[in-house]
VMD Tcl script that builds the backbone (N, CA, C; Angstrom):
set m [mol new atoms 210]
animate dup $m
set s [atomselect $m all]
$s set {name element resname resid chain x y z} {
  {N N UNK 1 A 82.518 102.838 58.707}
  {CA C UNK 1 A 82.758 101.407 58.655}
  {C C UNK 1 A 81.640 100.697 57.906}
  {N N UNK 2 A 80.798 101.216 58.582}
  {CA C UNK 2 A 79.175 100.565 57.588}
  {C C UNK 2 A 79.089 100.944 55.911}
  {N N UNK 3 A 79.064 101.917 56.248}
  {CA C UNK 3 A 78.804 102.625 54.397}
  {C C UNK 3 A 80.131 101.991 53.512}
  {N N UNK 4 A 81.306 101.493 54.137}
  {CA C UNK 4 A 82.255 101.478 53.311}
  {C C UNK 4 A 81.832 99.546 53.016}
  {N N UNK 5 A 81.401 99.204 53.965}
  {CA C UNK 5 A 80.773 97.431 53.262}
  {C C UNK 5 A 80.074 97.277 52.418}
  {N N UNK 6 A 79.204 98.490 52.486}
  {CA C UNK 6 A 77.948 98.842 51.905}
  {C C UNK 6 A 78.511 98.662 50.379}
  {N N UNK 7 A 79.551 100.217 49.979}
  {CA C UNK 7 A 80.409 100.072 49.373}
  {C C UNK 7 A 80.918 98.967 48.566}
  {N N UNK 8 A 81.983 98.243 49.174}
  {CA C UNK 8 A 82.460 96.874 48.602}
  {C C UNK 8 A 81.810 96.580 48.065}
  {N N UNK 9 A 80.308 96.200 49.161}
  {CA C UNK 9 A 79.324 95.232 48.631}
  {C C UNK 9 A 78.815 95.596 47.179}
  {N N UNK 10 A 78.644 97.143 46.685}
  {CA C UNK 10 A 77.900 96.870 45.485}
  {C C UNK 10 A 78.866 97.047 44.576}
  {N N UNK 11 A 80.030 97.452 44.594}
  {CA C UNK 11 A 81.495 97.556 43.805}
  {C C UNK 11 A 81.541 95.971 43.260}
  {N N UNK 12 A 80.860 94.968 44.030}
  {CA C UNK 12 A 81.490 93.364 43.444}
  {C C UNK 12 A 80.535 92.853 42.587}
  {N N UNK 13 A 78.969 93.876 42.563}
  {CA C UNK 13 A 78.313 93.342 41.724}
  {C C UNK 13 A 78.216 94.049 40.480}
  {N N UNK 14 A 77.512 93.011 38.920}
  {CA C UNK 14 A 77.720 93.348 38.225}
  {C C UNK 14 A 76.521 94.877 37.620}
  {N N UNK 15 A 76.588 95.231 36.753}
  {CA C UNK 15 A 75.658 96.345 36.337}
  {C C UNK 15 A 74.134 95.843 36.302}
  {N N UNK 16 A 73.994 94.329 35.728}
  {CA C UNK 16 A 72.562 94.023 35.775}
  {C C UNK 16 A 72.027 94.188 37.328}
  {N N UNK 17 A 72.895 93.430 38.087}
  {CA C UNK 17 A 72.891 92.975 39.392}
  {C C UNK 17 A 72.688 94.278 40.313}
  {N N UNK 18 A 73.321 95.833 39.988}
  {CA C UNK 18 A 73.056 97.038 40.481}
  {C C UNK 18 A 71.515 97.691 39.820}
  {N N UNK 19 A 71.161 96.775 39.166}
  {CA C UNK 19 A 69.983 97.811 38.236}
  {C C UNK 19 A 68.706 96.596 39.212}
  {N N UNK 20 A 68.847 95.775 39.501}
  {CA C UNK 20 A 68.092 95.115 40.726}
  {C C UNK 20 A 67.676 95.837 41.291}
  {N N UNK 21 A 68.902 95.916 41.937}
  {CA C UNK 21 A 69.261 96.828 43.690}
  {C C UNK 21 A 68.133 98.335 43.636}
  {N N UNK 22 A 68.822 98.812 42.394}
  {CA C UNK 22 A 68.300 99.900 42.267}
  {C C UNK 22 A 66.754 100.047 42.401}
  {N N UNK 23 A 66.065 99.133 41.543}
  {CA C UNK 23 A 64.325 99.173 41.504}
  {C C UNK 23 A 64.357 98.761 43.137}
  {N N UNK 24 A 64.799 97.773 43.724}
  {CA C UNK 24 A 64.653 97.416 45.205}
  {C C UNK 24 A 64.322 98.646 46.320}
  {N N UNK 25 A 65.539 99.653 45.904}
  {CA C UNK 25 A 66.026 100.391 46.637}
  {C C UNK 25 A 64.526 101.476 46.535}
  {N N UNK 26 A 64.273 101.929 45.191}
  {CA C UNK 26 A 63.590 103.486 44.996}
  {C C UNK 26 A 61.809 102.476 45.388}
  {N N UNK 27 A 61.541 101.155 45.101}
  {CA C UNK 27 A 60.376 101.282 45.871}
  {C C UNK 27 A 60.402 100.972 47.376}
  {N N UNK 28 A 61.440 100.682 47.791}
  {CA C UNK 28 A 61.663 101.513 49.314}
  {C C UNK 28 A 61.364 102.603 49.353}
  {N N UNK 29 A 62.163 103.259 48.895}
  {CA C UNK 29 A 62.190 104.734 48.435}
  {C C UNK 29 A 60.583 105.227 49.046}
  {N N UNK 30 A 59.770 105.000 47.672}
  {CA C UNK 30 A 58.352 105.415 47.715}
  {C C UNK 30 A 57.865 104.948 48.561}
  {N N UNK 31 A 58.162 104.053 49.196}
  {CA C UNK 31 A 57.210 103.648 50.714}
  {C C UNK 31 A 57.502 104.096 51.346}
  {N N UNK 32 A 58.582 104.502 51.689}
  {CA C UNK 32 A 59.082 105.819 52.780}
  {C C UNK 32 A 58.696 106.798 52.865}
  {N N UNK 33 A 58.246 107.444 51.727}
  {CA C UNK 33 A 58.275 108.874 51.611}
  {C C UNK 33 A 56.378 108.688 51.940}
  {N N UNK 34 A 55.441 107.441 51.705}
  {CA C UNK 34 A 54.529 107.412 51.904}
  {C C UNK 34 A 54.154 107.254 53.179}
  {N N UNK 35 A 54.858 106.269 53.825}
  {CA C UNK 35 A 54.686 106.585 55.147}
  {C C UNK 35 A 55.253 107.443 56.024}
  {N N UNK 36 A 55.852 108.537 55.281}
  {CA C UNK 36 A 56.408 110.021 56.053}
  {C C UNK 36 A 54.837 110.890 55.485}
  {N N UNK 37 A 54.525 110.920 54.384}
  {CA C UNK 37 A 53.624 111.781 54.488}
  {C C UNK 37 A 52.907 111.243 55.058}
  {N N UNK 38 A 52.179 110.178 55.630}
  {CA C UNK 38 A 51.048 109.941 56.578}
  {C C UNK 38 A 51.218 109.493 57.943}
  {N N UNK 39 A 52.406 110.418 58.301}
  {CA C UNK 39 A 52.901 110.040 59.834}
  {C C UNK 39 A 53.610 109.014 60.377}
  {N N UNK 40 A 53.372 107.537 59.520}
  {CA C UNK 40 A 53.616 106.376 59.850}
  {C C UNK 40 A 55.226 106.089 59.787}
  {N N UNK 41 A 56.141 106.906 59.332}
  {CA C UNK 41 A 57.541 106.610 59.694}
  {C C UNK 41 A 58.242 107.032 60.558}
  {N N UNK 42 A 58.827 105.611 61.169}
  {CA C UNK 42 A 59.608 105.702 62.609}
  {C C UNK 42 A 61.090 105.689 62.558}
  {N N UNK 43 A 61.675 105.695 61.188}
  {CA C UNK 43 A 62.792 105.500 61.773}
  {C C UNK 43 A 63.328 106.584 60.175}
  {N N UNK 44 A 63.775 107.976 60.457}
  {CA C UNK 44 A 63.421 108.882 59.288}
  {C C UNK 44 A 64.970 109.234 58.042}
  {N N UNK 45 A 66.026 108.647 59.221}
  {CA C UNK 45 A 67.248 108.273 58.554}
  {C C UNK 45 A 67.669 107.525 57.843}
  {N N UNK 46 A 66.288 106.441 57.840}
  {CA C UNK 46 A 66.217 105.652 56.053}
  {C C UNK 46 A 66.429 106.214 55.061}
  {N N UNK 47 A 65.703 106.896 55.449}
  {CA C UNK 47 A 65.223 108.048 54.176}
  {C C UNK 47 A 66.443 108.615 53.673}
  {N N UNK 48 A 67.776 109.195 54.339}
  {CA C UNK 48 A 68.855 109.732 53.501}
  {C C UNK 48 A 69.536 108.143 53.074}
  {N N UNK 49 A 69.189 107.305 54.056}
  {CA C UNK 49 A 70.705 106.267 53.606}
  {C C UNK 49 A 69.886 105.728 52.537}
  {N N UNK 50 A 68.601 105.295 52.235}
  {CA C UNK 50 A 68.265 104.902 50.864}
  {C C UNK 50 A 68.583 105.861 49.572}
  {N N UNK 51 A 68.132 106.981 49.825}
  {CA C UNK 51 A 68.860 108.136 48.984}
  {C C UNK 51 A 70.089 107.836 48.540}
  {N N UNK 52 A 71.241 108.252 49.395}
  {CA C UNK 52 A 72.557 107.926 49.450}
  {C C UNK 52 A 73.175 106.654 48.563}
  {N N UNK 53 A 72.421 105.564 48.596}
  {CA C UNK 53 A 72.804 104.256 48.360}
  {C C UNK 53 A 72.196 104.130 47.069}
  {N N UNK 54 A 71.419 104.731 46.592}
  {CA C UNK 54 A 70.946 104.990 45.190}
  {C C UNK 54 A 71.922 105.805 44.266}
  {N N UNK 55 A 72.382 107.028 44.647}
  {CA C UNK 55 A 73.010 107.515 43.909}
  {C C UNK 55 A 74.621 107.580 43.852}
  {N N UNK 56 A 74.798 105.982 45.523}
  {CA C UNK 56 A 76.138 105.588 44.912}
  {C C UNK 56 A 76.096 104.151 43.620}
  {N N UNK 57 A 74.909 103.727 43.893}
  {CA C UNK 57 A 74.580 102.653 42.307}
  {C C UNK 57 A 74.556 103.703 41.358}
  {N N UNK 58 A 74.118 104.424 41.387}
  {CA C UNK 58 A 74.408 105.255 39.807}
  {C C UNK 58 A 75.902 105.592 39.608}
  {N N UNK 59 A 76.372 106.024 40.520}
  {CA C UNK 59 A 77.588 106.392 40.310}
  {C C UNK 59 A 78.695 105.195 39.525}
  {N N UNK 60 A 78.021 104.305 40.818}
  {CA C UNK 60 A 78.734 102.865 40.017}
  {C C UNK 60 A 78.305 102.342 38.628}
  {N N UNK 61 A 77.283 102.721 38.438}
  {CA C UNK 61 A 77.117 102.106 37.227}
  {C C UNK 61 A 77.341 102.919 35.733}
  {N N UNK 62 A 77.544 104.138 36.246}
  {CA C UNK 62 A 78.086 105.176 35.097}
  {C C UNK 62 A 79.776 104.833 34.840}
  {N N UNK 63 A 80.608 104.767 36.369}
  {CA C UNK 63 A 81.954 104.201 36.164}
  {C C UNK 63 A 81.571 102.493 35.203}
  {N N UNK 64 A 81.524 101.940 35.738}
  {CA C UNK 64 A 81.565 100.418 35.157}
  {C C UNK 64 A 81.082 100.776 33.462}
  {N N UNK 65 A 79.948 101.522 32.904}
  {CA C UNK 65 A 79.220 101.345 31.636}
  {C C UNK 65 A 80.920 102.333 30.641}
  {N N UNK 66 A 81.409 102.941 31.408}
  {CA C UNK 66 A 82.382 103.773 30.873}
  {C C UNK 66 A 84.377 103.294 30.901}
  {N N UNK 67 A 84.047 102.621 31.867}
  {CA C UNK 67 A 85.106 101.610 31.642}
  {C C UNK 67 A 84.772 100.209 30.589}
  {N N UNK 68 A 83.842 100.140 30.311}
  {CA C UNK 68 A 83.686 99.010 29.124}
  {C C UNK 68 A 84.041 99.673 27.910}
  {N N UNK 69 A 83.403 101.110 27.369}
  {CA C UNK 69 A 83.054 101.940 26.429}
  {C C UNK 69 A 84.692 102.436 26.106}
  {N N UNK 70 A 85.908 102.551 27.630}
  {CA C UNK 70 A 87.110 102.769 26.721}
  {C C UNK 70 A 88.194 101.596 26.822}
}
mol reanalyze $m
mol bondsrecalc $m
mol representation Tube
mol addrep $m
């Protein structure tokens, strides 16, 4: 139910608007993974759903750049 809003949600925005998200997302990313290597992360299932949510913006944004292109 969650992942599929998630979903919608970045399906309505445009490619600039996913390339945001994206820098947003991966320096999450690196703060996560920094505060996993120094013990300090508490909640460690960020860690896949930021993953996850990154490489459904890519996905989206390879469909969208390829539906313009035909």
């Amino acid at each position: 139910m969650k992942n599929s809003k998630i979903l919608q949600e970045l399906k309505d925005m445009t490619v600039d608007q996913l390339g945001d998200e994206m820098i947003k997302l991966k320096k999450e990313q690196f703060n996560l993974r920094f505060q996993q290597a120094t013990g300090q992360l508490e909640n460690t299932a960020r860690m896949r759903q930021v993953r996850r949510t990154v490489a459904r913006i890519q996905t989206l944004v390879k469909q969208k750049q390829s539906s313009v292109e035909a």
